[in-house]
C-alpha positions in Angstrom: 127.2 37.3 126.9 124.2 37.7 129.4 125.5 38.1 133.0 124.0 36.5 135.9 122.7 37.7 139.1 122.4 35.2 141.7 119.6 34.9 144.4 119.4 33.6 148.2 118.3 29.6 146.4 121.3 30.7 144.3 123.5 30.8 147.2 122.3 28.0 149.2 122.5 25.8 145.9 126.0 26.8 146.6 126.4 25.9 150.3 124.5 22.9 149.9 127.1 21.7 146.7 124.2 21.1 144.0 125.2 19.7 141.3 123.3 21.7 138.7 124.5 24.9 140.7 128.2 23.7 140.7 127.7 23.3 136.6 126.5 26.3 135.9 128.3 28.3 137.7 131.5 26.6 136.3 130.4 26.9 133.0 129.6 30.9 133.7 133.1 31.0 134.9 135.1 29.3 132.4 133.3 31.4 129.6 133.7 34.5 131.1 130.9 35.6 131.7 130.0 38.2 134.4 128.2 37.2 138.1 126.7 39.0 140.4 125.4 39.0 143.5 124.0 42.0 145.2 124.8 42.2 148.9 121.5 42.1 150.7 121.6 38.8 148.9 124.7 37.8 150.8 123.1 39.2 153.6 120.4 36.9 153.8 122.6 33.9 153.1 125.6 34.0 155.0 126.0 32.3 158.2 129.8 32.1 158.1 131.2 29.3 159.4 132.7 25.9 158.0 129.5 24.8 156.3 129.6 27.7 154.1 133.4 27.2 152.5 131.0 25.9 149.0 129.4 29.3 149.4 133.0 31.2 150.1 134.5 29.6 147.1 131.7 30.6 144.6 131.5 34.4 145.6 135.3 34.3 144.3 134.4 34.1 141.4 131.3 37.1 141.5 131.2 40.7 142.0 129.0 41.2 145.1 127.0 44.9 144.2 126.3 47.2 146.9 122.8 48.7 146.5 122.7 52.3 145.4 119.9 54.5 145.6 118.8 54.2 141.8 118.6 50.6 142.6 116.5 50.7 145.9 114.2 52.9 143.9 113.7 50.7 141.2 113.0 47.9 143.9 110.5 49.8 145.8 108.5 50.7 142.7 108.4 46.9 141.4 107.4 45.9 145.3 104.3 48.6 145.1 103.3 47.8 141.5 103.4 43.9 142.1 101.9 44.0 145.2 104.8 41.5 146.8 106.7 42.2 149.9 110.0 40.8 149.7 112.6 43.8 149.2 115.8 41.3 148.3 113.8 40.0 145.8 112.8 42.7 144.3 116.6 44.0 144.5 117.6 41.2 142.6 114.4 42.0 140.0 116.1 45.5 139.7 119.5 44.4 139.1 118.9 42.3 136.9 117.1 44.7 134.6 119.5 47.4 135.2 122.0 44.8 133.9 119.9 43.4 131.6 120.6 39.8 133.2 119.5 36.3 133.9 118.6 35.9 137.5 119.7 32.3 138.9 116.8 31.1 141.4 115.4 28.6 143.3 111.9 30.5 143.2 110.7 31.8 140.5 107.3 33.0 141.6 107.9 36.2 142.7 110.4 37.2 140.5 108.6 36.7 137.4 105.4 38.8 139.2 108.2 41.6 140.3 109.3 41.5 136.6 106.2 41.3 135.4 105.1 44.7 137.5 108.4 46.3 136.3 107.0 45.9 132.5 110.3 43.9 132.2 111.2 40.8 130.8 113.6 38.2 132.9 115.2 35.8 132.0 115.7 33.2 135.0 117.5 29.7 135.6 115.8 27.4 138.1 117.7 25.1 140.4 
């Protein structure tokens, strides 16, 4: 089974309790498959506090990824080939490849232009 990787619209699907998000991510559970989120991810979506117990209560059930150097490289050279500036998103772009993975969005845009750079193809669920 395909794991996921899970962006920032990913995250504050979560916080926000979207129903779509809440089903897929249930469903991901409950069949076992794999989630990830890497941490600049978290980084850029964690506020802490009350609003985010949604948010607290869906990493649970993922495997946050610190981001090694193979990874960073792999993101800078999708940044300079797609001409985007965004470094978390292109993390997420090189995660997902290196897992071979279906990135869970909000905003597909860039990712598909990161992937497309990387010569890769993504798979991607939209919110």
């Amino acid at each position: 089974m395909t794991p996921l990787v899970y962006d920032a619209g990913a995250l504050l699907a979560a916080e926000r309790n979207d129903r779509k998000f809440a089903v897929l991510h249930k469903t991901a559970l409950v069949g076992g498959r794999l989630i990830f989120v890497p941490a600049p991810v978290l980084a850029q979506a964690w506020r802490g506090g009350p609003r985010q117990a949604g948010l607290a209560k869906v990493l649970k059930g993922c495997a946050v990824l610190s981001t090694d150097e193979d990874i960073a490289k792999r993101a800078g050279v999708l940044l300079g080939h797609s001409g985007t500036a965004d470094a978390v998103d292109a993390i997420v772009v090189a995660t997902a490849i290196k897992l071979t993975a279906t990135v869970v969005t909000s905003d597909p845009n860039d990712l598909h232009r990161l992937a497309d750079a990387g010569l890769h193809p993504l798979g991607l669920v939209v919110l």
